[in-house]
N, C-alpha and C positions, 0 to 999 in steps of 0.2 A: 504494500500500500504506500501510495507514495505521498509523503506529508507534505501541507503546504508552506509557502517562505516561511511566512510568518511564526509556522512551526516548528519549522526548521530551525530556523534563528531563532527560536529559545533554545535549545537543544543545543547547537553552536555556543551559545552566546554565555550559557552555564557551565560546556567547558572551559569558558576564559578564551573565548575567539573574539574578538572586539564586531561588534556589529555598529551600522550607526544607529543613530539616536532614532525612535521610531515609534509608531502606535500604531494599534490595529481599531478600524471604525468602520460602524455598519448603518451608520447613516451620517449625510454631509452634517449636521449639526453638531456631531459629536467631534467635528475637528478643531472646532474654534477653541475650545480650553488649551488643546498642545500647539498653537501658532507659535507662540514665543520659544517652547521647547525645540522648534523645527528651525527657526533662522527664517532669512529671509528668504529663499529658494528651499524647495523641498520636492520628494517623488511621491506620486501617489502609484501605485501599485496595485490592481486589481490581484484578488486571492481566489482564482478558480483553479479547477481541475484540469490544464489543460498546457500544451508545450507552445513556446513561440506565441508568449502574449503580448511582447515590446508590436512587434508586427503585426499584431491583430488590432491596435489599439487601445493594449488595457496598461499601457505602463504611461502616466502624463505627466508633464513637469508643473509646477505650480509656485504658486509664490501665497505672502498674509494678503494680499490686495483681489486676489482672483481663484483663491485656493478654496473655499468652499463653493465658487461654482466649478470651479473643475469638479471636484469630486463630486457633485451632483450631477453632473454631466455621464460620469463613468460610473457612476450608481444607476445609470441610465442605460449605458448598454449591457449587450451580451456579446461575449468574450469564445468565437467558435463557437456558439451555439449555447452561451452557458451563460447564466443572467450573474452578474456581479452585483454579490450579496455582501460582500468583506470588502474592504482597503486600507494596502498597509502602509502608513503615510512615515514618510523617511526623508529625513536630512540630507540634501543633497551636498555628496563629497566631492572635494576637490581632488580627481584624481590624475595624479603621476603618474602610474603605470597600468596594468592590467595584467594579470595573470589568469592560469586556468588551476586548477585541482582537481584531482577526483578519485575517488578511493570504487574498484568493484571488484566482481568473482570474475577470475578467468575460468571456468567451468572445464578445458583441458589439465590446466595445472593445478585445478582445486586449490588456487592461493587469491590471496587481496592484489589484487595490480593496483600500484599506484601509480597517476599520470600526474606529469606538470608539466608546465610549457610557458614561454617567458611572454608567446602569441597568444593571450588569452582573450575573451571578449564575447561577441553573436558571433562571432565568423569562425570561432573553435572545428564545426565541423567540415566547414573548408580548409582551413591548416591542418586538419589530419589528412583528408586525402589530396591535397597536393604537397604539402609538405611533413612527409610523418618524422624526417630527420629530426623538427622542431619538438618533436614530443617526445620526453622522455620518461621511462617507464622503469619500474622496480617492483617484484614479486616480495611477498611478504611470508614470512610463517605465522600462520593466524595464532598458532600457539603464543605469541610474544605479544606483551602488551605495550614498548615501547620500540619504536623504532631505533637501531643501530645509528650511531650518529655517523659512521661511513653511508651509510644506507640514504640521510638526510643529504649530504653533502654529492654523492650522483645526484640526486635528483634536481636540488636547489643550481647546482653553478655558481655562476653570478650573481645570481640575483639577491633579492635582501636579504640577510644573516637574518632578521626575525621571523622569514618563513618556515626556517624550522621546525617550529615549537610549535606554529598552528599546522604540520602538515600531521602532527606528532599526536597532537590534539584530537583533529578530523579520524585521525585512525583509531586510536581510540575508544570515540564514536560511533566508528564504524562498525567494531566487535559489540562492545556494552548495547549497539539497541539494535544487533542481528539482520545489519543493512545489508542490501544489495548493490546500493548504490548510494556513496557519500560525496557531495559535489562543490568547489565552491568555485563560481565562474559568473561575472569576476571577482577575482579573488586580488584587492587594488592597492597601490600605494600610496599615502595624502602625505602633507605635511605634518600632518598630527600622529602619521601611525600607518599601519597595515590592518587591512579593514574586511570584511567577507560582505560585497555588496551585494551577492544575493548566494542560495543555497536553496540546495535541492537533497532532500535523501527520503532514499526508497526502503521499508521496512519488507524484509522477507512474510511473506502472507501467511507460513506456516509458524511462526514467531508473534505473531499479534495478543496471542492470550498472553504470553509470556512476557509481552511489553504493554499490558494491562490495557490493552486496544479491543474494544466488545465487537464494534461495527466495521469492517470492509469499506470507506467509502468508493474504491475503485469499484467494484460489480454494481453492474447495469442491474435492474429488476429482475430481467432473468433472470441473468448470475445470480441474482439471491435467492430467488427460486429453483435453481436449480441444487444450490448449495442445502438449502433446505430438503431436497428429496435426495440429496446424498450422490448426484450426479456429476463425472467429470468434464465440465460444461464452459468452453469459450465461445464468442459470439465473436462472427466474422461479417463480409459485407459481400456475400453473394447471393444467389436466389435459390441453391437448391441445399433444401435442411439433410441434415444426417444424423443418422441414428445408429450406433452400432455396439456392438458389450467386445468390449478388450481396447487397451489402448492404441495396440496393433495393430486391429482391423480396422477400428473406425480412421485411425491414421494412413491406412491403405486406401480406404476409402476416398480421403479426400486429396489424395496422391491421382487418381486416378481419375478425379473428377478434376482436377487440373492439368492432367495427360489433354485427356481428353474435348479443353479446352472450355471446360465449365469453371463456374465459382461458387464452392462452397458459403452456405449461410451461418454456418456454426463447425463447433466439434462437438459431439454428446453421448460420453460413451454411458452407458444404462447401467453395466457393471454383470458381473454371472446370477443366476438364478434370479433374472427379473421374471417376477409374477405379472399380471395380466397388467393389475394396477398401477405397479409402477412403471409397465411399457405405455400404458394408456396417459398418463405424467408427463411421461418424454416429450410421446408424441403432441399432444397441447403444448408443451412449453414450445417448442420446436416451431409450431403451426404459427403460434402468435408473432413469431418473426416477420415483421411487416414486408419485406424482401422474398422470402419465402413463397417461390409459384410450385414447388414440388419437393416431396420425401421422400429420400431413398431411406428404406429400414434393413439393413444386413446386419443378420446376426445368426451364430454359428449355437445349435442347440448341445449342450454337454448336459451342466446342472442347471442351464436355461431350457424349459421347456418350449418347445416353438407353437403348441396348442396354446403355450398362457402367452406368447406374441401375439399369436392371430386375435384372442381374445381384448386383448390390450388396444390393440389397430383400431381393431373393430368398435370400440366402447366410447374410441376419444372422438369420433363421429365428427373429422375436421370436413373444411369446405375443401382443401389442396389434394392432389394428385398424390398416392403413396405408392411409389413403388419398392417390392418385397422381396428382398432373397434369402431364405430360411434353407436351415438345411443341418441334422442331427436329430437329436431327440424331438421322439414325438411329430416328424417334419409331416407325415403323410396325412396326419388329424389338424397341422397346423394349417397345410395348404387346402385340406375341403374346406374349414369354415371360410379363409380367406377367399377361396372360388367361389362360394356362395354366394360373396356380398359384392364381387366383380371385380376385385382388386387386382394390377399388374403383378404379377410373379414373374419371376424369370429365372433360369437357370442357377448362372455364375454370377459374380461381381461387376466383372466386365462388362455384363451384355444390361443388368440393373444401371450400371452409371451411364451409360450412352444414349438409353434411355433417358434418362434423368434429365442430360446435355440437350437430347432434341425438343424436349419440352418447353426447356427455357432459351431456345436457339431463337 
C-alpha cells in the first residue's frame, strides 16, 4: 500500500530527515492560521492516490496574498480522475541542488538496492534510460541495520557529506515499516540544510496488520470484494474476464489471450475445491467489470468439482457471454447441466480463448 506525502513525511521526518515546514488541510479555510508559519511563497500539494501529479495539475505554487484561492481552486479539481480531498501546504525551499534516493527489492538478488544519483528531479526516469552510468546503485544485506560507511561513500561521491546519514536513515525505514519501496526524489540542497522535498514509500501488503494498517486503500471495490471471498484477484483494462483455480493456469490463460491478441479484464484465480457458491462469486464479481463483453471460465476438476462449476455458472445468471472449459472430476455431469442452459464449451484452452478474442474482435 503505498502511503501518501504527507504520510510519508511523518515517517521520514521522525526518523530525523529534515522535511520542510508544512500542514496538511482539507479545506481552503483551514490555511489561513499557518500563513505566517509558511513565508511568503509556499506549495500546495494535492494528496491523492495517484503518480505524476506536478503534470496533472495538482502541485501549485502560492503565496499569503493569493494562497487561499489557490487552494480552493485545487480543492476544486480532480487529480487523474480522483477528487482532491487533502492538501499539503509547504514552505517553499530555496533549492541548490536536487538529488534522487531510493531504497527497493531486487527480487533476483532478494537484497535492498539502493539508488542515488547527483541527476535527480521529474526527469529521474529519463536519466535512467539514457543515462544509467548516472545512477549509482548498492545491494544491501537486509540482515544489517546500518549501512557500512564504505557502503555510504560509493554511493554519495561528491556530493554533500550530510547525505549520508539521511540515506542511512531512509534504510532504516525501509526494514522497520517492511517497505517495498522507500523514495526521496527530490531529495534537495538549500542554504539552510538538506531537505526531503517530497517522499514516497510503498508498505508490503502482506505486512499491513503488522504495521497496524486495518484498511488497503490501494484495492478498487472489487479488490475488496474479492479479498473478502478469499480470491486471488487483480483488475486489468481489457474486455474479456477470466476465471481460472491455480495461479498457473489462470496465468496461462491470460498468456494466451494476449498471444492471441486479446486483452485480458482481470486475473481471478477461484482457488481448488471451489463449491458452486463461491464459482457463482467469481463469476459476478468478474461480470461487474464495466469493460467486460465476455468470460472465459477454465478450470481443471481434481478436488474442484466441475458439477459445483457448472452449478456456480449457472446460478450467477450474468447478462455476458461465458465461455467454458472444464475438464477432471465430475466433467461429464459438469458439461450436461452447462448444455442445458446453452453455454459455449469447448474442448482445450486454446480453442476457449480464440473464442473469447473473436467476441471482442
Amino acid at each position: 500500500m503505498k502511503l501518501r506525502e504527507y504520510e510519508a513525511k511523518n515517517v521520514i521526518k521522525d526518523a530525523g530527515i529534515p522535511t520542510p515546514a508544512g500542514f496538511l488541510i482539507r479545506s481552503a479555510d483551514e490555511l489561513t492560521p499557518h500563513l505566517g508559519a509558511l513565508g511568503d511563497a509556499f506549495v500546495l500539494k494535492a494528496q491523492v492516490d495517484v503518480g505524476g501529479r506536478g503534470k496533472a495539475g495538482g502541485i501549485l505554487m502560492a503565496g499569503k496574498a493569493d494562497g487561499a484561492k489557490v487552494a480552493k481552486e485545487l480543492f476544486g479539481k480532480q487529480i487523474k480522475g480522483l477528487p482532491v480531498k487533502e492538501i499539503l501546504a509547504e514552505r517553499k525551499l530555496d533549492i541548490r541542488h536536487e538529488y534522487y534516493l531510493s531504497i527497493t527489492v531486487d527480487r533476483s538478488r532478494k537484497q535492498p538496492l539502493i539508488l542515488f544519483t547527483e541527476a535527480g528531479g521529474v526527469e529521474i526516469e529519463i536519466t535512467a534510460q539514457e543515462h544509467p552510468e548516472l545512477i549509482r546503485k548498492v545491494f544491501a544485506n537486509p540482515l544489517m541495520r546500518d549501512l557500512p560507511p564504505f557502503m555510504l561513500r560509493e554511493l554519495i561521491g561528491t556530493a554533500a557529506k550530510e547525505i549520508g546519514p539521511i540515506i542511512n536513515k531512509l534504510y532504516r525505514i525501509f526494514i522497520d515499516k517492511d517497505a517495498l519501496l522507500a523514495e526521496i526524489n527530490p531529495l534537495v540542497t538549500t542554504p539552510d540544510g538538506v531537505f526531503a522535498a517530497d517522499a514516497k514509500i510503498i508498505i508490503d501488503d502482506n505486512a499491513l496488520g503488522r504495521q497496524g494498517i486495518t484498511v488497503n486503500r490501494d484495492l478498487s471495490d472489487r479488490e475488496r470484494e474479492a479479498e473478502k471471498y478469499g480470491f486471488s484477484y487483480v483488475e486489468l483494462d481489457g474486455k474479456i474476464g477470466v476465471i481460472g483455480n491455480g495461479a498457473g493456469l489462470t496465468m496461462a490463460t491470460l498468456d494466451l489471450i494476449e498471444f492471441y491478441g486479446g486483452k485480458a479484464a482481470n486475473f481471478l484465480d477461484v482457488g481448488g475445491g471451489a463449491e458452486s457458491e463461491r464459482v457463482m462469486n467469481a463469476v459476478r464479481l468478474v461480470a461487474s467489470v464495466p469493460t467486460v463483453k465476455v468470460i472465459v471460465v477454465n478450470l481443471l476438476g481434481g478436488i474442484t468439482k466441475c458439477d459445483e462449476v457448472a452449478k456456480g455458472i449457472i446460478a450467477a445468471g450474468i447478462s455476458q457471454k461465458v465461455i467454458v472449459r472444464l475438464a477432471g472430476t465430475n466433467e461429464a455431469e459438469g458439461r450436461r447441466l452447462l448444455s442445458e442452459k446453452g453455454y459455449d464449451m469447448l474442448e482445450t484452452m486454446d480453442l476457449v480463448v480464440k473464442k473469447a478474442v473473436e467476441v471482442t474482435a
